[in-house]
N, C-alpha and C positions, 0 to 999 in steps of 0.2 A: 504494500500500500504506500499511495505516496506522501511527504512529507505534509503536503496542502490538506490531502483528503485526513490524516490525523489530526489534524492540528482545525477542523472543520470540526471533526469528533469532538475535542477538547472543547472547542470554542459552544457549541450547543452542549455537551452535560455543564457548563457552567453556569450558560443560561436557565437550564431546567433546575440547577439546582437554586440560583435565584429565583425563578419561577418558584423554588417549594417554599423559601424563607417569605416570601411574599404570599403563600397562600394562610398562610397563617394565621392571616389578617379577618379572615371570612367569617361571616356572623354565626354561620352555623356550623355544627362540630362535623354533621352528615357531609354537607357539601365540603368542609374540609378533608376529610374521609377519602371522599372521591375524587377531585384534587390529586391528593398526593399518591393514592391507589396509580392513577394515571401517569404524574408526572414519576414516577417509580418503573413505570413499565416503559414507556421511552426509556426510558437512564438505561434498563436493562438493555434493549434491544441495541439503543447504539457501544454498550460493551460488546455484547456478542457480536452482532456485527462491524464494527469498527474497528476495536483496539484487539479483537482476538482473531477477528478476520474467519469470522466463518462464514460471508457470505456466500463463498464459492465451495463451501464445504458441504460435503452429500448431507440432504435433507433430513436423513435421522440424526444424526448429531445436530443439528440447526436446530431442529425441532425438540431434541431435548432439552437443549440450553434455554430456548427460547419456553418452554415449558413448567420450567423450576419457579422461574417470578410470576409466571401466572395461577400458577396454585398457591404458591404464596400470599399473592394478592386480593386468590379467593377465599383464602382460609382469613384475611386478616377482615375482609367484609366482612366473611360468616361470624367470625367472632364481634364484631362490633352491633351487628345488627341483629342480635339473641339480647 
């Protein structure tokens, strides 16, 4: 990968993670929730695909990687919304 396209990686998770310190702000705890649920699943996906470069990598392994923050994601809804 090239030095632009990492350094493009870098420059959006910095954003997103501004984007989280700034969600923070939001009146409700729910839409905060969801929020950060999302801005958490970007974050993941440009690791997996950017900094570890598996977008050229066979689709079971993408698709694992890509599969671990979404159950996470879901188990952290499930739990907040019991």
């Amino acid at each position: 990968m090239s030095v632009r396209a990492l350094l493009a990686c870098w420059v959006a998770l910095v954003l997103l993670s501004l984007a989280t310190v700034a969600s923070l702000g939001l009146p409700s705890a729910r839409d905060t929730l969801l929020v950060l649920l999302l801005l958490v699943l970007g974050k993941a996906w440009l690791i997996v695909d950017g900094f570890m470069e598996l977008r050229h990598a066979p689709w079971p392994w993408r698709a694992l990687m890509l599969a671990w923050p979404v159950a996470m994601a879901l188990g952290v809804a499930g739990a907040a919304l019991l």
